[in-house]
Backbone as CSV, one residue per row, in Angstrom:
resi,resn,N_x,N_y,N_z,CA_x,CA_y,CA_z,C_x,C_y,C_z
1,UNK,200.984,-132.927,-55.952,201.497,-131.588,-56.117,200.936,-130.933,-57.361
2,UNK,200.744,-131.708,-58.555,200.161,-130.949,-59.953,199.094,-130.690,-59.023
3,UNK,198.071,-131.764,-58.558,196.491,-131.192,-58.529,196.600,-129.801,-57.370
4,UNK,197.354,-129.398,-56.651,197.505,-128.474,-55.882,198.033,-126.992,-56.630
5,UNK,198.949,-127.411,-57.579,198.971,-126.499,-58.416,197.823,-126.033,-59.550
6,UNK,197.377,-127.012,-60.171,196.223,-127.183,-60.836,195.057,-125.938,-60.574
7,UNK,194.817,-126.474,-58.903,194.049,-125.570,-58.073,194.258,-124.366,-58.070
8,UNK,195.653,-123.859,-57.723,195.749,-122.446,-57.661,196.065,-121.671,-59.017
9,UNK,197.026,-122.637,-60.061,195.918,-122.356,-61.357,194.772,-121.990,-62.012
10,UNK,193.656,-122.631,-61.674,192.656,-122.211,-61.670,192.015,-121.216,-60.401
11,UNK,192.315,-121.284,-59.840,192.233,-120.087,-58.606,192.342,-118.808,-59.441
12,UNK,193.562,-118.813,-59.465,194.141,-117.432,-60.473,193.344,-117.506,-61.636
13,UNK,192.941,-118.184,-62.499,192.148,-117.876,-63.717,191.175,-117.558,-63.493
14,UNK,190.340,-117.805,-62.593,189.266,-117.711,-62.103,189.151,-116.040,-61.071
15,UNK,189.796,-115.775,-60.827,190.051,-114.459,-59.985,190.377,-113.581,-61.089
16,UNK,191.026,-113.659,-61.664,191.576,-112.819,-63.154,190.313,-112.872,-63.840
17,UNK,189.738,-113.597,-64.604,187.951,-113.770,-65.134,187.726,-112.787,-64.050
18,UNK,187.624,-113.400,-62.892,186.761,-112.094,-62.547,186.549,-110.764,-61.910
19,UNK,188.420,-110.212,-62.313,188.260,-108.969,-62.258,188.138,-108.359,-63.872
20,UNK,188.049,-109.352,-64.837,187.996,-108.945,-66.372,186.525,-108.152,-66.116
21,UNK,185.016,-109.300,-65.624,183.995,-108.985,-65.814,184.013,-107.410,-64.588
22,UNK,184.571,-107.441,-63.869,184.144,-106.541,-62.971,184.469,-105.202,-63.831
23,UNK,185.403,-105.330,-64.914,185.979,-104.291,-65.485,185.409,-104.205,-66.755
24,UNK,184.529,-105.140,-67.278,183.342,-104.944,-68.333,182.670,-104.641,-67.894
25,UNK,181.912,-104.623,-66.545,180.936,-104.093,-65.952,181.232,-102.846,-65.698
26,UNK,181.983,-102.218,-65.670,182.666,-100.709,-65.254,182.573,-100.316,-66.306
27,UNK,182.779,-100.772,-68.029,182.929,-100.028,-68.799,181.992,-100.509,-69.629
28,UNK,180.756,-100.939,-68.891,179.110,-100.880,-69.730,178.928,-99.699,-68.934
29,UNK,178.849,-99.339,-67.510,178.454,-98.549,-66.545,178.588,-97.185,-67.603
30,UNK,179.984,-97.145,-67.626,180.646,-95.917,-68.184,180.179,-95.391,-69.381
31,UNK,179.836,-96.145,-70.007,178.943,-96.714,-71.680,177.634,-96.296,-71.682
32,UNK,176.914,-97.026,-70.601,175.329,-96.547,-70.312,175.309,-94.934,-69.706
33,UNK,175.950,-94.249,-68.871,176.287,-92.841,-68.917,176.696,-92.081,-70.103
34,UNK,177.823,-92.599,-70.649,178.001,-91.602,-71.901,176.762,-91.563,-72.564
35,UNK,175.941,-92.430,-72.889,174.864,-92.828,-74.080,173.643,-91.487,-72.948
36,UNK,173.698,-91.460,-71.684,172.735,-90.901,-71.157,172.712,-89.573,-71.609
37,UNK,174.060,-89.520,-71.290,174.963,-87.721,-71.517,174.347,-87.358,-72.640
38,UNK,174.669,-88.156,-73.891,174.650,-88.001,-74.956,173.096,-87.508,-75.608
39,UNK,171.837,-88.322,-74.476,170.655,-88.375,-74.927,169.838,-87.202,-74.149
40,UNK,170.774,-87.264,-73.414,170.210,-85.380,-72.791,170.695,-84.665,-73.243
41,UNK,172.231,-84.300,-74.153,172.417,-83.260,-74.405,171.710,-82.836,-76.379
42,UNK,171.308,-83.882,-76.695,170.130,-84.177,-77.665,168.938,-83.799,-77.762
43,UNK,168.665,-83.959,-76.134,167.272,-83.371,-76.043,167.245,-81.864,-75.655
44,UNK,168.809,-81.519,-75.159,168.663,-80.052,-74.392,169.260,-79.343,-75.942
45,UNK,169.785,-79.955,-77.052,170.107,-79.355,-78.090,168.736,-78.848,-79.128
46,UNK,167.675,-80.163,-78.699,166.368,-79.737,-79.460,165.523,-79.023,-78.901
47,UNK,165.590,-78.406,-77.448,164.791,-77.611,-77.213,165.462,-76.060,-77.569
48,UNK,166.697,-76.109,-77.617,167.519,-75.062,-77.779,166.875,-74.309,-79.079
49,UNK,167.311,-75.442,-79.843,167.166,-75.311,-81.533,165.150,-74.280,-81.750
50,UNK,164.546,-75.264,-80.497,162.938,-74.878,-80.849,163.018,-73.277,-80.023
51,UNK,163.555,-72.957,-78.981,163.682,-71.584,-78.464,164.397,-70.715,-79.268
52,UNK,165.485,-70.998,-79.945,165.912,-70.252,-80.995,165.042,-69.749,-81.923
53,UNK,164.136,-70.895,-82.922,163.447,-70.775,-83.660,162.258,-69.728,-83.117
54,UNK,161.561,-69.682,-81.889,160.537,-68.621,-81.326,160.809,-67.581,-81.300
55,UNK,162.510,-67.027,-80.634,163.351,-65.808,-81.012,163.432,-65.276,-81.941
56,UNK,163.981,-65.925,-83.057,163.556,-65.994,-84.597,162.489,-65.095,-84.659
57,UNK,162.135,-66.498,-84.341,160.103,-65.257,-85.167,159.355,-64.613,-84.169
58,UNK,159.794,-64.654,-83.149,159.669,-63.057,-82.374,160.380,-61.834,-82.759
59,UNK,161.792,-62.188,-83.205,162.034,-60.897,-83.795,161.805,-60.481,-85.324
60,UNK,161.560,-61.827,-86.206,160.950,-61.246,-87.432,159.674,-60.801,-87.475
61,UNK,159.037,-60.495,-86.076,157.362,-59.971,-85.907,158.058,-58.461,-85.746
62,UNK,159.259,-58.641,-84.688,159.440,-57.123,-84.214,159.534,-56.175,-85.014
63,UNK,160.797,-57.120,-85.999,161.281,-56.366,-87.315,160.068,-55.727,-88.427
64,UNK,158.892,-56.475,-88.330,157.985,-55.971,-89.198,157.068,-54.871,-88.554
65,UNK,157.259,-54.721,-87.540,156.132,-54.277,-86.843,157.148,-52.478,-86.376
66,UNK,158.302,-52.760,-86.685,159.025,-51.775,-87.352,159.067,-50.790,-87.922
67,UNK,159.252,-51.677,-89.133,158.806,-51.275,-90.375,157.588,-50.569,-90.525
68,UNK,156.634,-51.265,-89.841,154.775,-50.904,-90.085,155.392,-49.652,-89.603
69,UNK,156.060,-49.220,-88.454,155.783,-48.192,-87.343,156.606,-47.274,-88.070
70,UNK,157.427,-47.309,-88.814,157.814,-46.219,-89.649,157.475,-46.108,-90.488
71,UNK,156.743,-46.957,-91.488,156.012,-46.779,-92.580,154.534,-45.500,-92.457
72,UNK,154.414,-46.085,-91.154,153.091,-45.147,-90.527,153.486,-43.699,-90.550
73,UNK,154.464,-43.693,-89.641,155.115,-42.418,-88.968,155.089,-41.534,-90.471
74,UNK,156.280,-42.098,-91.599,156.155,-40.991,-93.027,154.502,-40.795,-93.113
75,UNK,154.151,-41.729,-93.535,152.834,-41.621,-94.091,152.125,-40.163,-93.332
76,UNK,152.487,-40.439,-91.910,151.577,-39.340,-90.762,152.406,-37.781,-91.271
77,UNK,153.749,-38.143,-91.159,154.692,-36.908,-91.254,154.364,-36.271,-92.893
78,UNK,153.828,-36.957,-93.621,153.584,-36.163,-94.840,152.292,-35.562,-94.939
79,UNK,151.482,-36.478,-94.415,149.798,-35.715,-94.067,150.224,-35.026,-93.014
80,UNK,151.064,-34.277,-92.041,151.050,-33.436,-91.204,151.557,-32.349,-92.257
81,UNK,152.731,-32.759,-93.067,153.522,-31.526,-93.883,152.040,-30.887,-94.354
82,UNK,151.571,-31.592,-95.555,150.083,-31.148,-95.803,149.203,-30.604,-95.400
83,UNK,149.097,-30.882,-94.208,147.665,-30.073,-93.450,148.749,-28.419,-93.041
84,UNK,149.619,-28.541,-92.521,150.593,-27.427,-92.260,150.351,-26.583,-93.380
85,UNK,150.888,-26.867,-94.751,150.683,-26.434,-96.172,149.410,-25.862,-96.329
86,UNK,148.524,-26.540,-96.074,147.046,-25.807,-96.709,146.545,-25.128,-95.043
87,UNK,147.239,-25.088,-94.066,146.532,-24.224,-92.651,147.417,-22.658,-93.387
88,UNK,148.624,-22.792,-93.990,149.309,-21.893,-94.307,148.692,-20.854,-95.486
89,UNK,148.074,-21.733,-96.042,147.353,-21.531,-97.184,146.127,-20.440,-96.688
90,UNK,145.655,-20.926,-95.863,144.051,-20.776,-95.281,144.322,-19.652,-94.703
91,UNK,145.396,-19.600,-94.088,145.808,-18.516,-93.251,146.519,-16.801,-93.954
92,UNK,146.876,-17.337,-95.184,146.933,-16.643,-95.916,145.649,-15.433,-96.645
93,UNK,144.841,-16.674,-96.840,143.548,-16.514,-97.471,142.810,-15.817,-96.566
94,UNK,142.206,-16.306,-95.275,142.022,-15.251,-94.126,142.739,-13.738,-93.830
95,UNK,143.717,-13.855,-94.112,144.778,-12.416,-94.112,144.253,-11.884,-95.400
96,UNK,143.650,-12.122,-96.036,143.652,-11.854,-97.435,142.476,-10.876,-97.570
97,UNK,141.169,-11.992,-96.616,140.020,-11.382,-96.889,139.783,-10.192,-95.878
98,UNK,140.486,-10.669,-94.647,140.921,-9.502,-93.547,140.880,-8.545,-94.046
99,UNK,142.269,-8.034,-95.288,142.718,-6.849,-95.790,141.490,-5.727,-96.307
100,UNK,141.022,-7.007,-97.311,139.991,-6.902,-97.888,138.911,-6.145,-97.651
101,UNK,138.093,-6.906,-95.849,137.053,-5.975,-95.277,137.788,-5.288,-94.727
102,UNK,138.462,-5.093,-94.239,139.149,-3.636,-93.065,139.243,-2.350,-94.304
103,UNK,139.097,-2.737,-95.631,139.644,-1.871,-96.623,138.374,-1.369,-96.773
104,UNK,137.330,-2.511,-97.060,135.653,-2.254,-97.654,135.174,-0.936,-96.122
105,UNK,135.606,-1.789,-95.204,134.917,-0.762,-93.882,135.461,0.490,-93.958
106,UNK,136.468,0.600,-94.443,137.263,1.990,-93.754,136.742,3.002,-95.119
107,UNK,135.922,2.445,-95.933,135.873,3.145,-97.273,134.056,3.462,-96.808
């Protein structure tokens, strides 16, 4: 009767062992996924980080190129004030000499 008990003693230890491993094996499984998760969302964090960085300096090109484009624009808008200024000038001066001969002719 012991060795019959004995048996199913070890029966049971042996069945228990091996739903332990079946349940270490479930939670390497579970283990080797998290670690996967983990190593893709690593890699999808460093491409992130490198597309950010291109955004970045795509818009610190934009931002300068901006700048250039209004820097230009005064620059143009003051040589336009200018040329306006001296056409005003010229135009004056033409009216001037106008007066001038219409005065010489009529004399």
């Amino acid at each position: 009767m012991d060795s019959i008990d004995n048996d199913k003693t070890l029966f049971n230890e042996m069945k228990a062992l091996r739903t332990i491993n079946e349940f270490e094996d479930e939670k390497m499984g579970l283990v080797d996924n998290l670690n996967k998760g983990i190593s893709d969302l690593q890699i999808e964090l460093s491409r992130l980080k490198s597309e950010n960085q291109t955004y970045k300096s795509s818009m610190d090109k934009l931002d300068q190129g901006i700048k250039n484009s209004k820097h230009d624009y005064e620059e143009s808008q003051a040589q336009y004030n200018q040329l306006k200024k001296l056409n005003n000038e010229l135009n004056e001066l033409n009216e001037t000499q106008k007066k001038k001969l219409d005065k010489y002719e009529s004399e």
